[in-house]
C-alpha positions in Angstrom: -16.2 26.1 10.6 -13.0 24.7 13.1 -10.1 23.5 11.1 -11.3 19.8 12.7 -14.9 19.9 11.6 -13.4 20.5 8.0 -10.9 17.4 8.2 -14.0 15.4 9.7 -15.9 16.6 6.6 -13.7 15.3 4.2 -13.6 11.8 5.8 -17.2 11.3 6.1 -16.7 13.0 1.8 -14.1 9.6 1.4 -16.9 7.0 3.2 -16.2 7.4 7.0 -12.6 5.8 6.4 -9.4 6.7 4.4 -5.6 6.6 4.2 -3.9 9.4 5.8 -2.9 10.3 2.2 -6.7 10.1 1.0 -7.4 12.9 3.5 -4.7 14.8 2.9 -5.9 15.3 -0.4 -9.7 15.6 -0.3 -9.3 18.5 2.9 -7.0 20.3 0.7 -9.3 20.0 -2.3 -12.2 21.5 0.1 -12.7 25.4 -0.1 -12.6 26.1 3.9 -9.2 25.5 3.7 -8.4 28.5 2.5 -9.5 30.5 5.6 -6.8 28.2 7.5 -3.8 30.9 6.9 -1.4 28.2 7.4 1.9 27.4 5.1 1.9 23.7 6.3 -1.7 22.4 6.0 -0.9 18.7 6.2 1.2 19.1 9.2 -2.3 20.7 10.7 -4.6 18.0 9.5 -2.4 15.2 11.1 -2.0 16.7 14.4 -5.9 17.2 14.3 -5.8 13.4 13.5 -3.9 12.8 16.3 -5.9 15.1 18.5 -9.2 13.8 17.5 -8.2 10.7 18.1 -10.6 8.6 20.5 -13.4 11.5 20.2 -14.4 12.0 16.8 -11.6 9.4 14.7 -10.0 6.2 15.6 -6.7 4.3 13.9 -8.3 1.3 12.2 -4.6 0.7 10.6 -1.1 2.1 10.5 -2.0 5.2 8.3 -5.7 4.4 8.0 -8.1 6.1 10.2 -12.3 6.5 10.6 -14.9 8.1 12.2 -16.8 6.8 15.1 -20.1 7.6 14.4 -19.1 5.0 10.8 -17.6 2.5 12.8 -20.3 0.2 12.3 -20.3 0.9 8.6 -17.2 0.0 8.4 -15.9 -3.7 6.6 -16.4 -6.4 8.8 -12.2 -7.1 8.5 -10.9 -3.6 9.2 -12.3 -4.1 12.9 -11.0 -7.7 13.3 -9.5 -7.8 16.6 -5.4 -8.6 16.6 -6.0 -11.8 18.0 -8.4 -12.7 15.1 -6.4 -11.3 12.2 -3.7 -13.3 12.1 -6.2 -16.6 12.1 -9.0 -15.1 9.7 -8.0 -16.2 6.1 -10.7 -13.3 4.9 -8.5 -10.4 7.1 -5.3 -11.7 5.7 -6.8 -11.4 2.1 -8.2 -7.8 3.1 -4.8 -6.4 4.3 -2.6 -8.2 1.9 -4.8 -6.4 -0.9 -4.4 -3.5 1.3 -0.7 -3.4 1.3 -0.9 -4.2 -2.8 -3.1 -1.3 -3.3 -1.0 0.9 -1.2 2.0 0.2 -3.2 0.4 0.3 -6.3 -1.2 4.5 -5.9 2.9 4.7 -4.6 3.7 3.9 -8.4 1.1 5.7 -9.7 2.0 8.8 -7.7 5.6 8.6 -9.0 4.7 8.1 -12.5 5.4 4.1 -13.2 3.3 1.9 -15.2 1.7 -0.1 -12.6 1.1 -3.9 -13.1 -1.1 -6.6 -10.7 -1.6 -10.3 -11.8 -4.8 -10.4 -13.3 -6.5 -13.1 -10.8 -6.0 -9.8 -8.8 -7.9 -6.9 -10.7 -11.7 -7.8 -8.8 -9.8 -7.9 -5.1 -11.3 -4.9 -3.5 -8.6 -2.3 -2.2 -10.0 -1.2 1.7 -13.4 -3.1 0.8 -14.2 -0.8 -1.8 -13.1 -0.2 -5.0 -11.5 -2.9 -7.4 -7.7 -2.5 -7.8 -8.2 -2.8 -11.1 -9.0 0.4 -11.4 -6.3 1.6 -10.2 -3.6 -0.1 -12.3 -2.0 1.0 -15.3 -2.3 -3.0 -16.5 -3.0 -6.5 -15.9 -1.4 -7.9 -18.7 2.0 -8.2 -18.6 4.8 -6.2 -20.7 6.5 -8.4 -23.4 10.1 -6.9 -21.9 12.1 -10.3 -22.3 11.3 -14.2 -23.3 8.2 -15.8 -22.5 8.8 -18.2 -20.6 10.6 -15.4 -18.0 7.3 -13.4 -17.8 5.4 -16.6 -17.5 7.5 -17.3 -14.4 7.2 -13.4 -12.8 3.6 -12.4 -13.8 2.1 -13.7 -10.7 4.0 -11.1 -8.5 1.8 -9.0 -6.4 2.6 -5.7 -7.8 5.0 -4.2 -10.6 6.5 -0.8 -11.5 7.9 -0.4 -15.4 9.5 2.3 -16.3 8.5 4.2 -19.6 10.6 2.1 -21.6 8.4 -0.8 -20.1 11.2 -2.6 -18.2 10.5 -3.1 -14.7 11.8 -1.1 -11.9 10.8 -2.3 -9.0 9.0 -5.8 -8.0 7.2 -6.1 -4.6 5.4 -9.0 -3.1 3.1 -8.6 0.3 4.1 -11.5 2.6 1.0 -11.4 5.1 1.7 -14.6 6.0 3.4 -16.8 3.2 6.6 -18.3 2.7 9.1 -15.3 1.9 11.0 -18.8 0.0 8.2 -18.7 -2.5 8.7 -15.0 -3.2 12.6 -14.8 -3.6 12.4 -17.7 -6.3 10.3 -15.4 -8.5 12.7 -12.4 -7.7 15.3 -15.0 -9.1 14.0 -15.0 -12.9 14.6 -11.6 -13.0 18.5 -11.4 -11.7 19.7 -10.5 -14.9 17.8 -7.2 -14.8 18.5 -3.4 -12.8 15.4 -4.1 -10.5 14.5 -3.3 -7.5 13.0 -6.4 -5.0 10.9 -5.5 -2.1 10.2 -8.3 0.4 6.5 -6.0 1.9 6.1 -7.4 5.3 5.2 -6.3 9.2 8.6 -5.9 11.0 8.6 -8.8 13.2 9.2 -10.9 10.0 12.5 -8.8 9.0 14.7 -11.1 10.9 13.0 -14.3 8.9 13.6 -12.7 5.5 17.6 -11.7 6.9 17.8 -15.8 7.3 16.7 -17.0 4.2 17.8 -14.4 1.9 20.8 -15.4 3.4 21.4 -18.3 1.7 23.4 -19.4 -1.1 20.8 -20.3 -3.0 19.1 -16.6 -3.2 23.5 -15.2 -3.8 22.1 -14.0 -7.2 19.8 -11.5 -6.1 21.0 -10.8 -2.3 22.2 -7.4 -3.9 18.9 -6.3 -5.0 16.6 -7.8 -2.9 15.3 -5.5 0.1 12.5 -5.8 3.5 10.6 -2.9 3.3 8.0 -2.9 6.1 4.3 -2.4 6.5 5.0 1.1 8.9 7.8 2.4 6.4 5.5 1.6 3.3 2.8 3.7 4.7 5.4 6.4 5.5 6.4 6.8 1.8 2.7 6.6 0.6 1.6 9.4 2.6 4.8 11.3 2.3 4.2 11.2 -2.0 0.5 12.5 -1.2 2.2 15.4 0.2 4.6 15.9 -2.6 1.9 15.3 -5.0 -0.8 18.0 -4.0 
């Protein structure tokens, strides 16, 4: 069997669509791969990717590819035209829960207790599984007063430490108001966290304007844009270091 055939394999194995971390995973997993003689196996399956590209696979997504002969198996949102996506309230829900999931397998992968809101847990991460099931919890840690968690436990995704105190915060702006976001990032100011404004790169100079102001001083130190493309970066880059 060709080294392509295999990786083709293990993407119709994942449903005909996966991250590029997914795949990386399931084609090492498979047996054939050990006829491949190669000492950098994920550095052959993405130039197959990239080779196979507009034959047997196509880029749905930044990092997310399928195959053809799936392509109209595939959720009606991943093939939303450009145009489309930014008007279709059902696209912006899929990629936002997308984005959520991507940074919550990131936690997992680096061993963080991994926290969505719970009106979140039935959302269905790339149209098919609930995130819930990939979360450590939906209910938030008591790590301060109530009222504080009250305030935070609607941010899209959480990583606590061991300990359970938070490490990181992240929230997916799609297409809200990056205001709305910040304010919740505020409760926490009096904590080592980490603050992750998750958004597509055009909206990097938005988020340099309003975090900006005065009223956002207290957590202009802590508060970073991390975008969509670098987020997908470090989630396949950890799939790497995790196999």
């Amino acid at each position: 069997m060709r080294q392509y055939e295999v990786v083709i394999m293990a993407l119709e194995q994942l449903g005909g669509y996966a991250t590029l971390g997914e795949l990386y995973q399931r084609t090492l997993a498979m047996p054939e791969i050990k006829k491949w003689g190669t000492k950098t196996p994920c550095a052959t399956i993405r130039r197959i990717v990239q080779e196979r590209e507009g034959k047997e696979l196509f880029k749905i997504r930044p990092g997310l590819w399928a195959l053809e002969s799936h392509r109209k198996q595939l959720p009606a949102p991943l093939l939303a035209k450009k145009e489309t996506q930014a008007k279709s309230k059902e696209v912006q829900l899929f990629d936002h829960t997308y984005y959520q999931g991507l940074l919550v397998q990131l936690g997992n992968l680096q061993k963080f207790i991994t926290y969505i809101p719970a009106q979140d847990k039935n959302r269905l991460f790339l149209g098919r599984d609930k995130l819930a099931g990939f979360v450590t919890t939906t209910q938030m840690p008591a790590f301060t007063y109530p009222e504080i968690t009250d305030r935070v436990k609607s941010i899209d995704v959480i990583w606590f430490n061991n300990r359970k105190l938070p490490k990181a915060v992240f929230e997916v702006e799609h297409s809200t108001d990056i205001k709305n976001s910040l304010i919740k990032f505020a409760e926490l100011e009096d904590f080592r966290v980490e603050m992750k404004i998750v958004a597509d790169e055009h909206r990097k100079r938005e988020f340099e304007q309003v975090i900006a102001s005065r009223v956002f001083e207290s957590v202009r130190k802590f508060a970073e844009f991390l975008s969509y493309d670098l987020l997908i970066q470090r989630h396949t880059q950890f799939f790497v270091e995790s196999i």
